[in-house]
Phi, psi and omega in degrees: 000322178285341159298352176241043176073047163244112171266353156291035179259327216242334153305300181315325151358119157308145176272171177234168196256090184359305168314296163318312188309284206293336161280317176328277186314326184283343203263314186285346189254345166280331188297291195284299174317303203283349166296309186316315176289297174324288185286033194003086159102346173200141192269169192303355151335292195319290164341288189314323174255032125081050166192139186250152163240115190257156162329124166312307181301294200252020207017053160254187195289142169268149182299181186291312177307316204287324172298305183316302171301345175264339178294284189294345190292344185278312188269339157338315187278334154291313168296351176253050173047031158078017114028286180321305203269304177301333164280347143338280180333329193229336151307146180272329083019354185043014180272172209242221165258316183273018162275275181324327201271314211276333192086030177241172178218149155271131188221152186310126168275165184264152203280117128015096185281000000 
């Protein structure tokens, strides 16, 4: 409806509730921390194209702060006009904002013989 000029359309929108946004958020950064551990480093996305996400320093697996800080480093990086992601493009290192903040890298896992 708002593509054919009714700009009340977009008014009309449900409101949402704070609570849920926050009940969201714990639940996808509780979800994904627990992928992490299970797939050590990667949710099945991650899995599927064979990269993991490991310690910058000692590339082993990462801990509970660096998954939680790399969680939120997604919307840092997203609230910053996609910035977080788009400096991807131009590192020679390929991190991200939320690479940089948790103090982690993505890297190839070798394939499943």
């Amino acid at each position: 409806m708002a593509m054919s000029g009714n700009t009340n359309a977009l008014n009309n929108l449900p409101k949402t509730d704070k609570t849920w946004e926050v009940i969201n958020l714990i639940v996808t950064i509780t979800v994904t921390m627990i992928f992490w551990r299970k797939f050590r480093g990667a949710t099945p996305g991650k899995k599927f194209v064979h990269i993991k996400i490991v310690d910058a320093k000692t590339l082993e697996d990462i801990d509970n702060r660096q998954a939680i800080t790399r969680s939120f480093g997604y919307i840092v990086s997203t609230l910053a006009l996609l910035i977080g992601f788009i400096m991807v493009a131009f590192r020679k290192d390929k991190r991200g904002l939320h690479d940089l903040l948790a103090d982690t890298v993505v890297i190839y896992e070798k394939e499943a013989i």
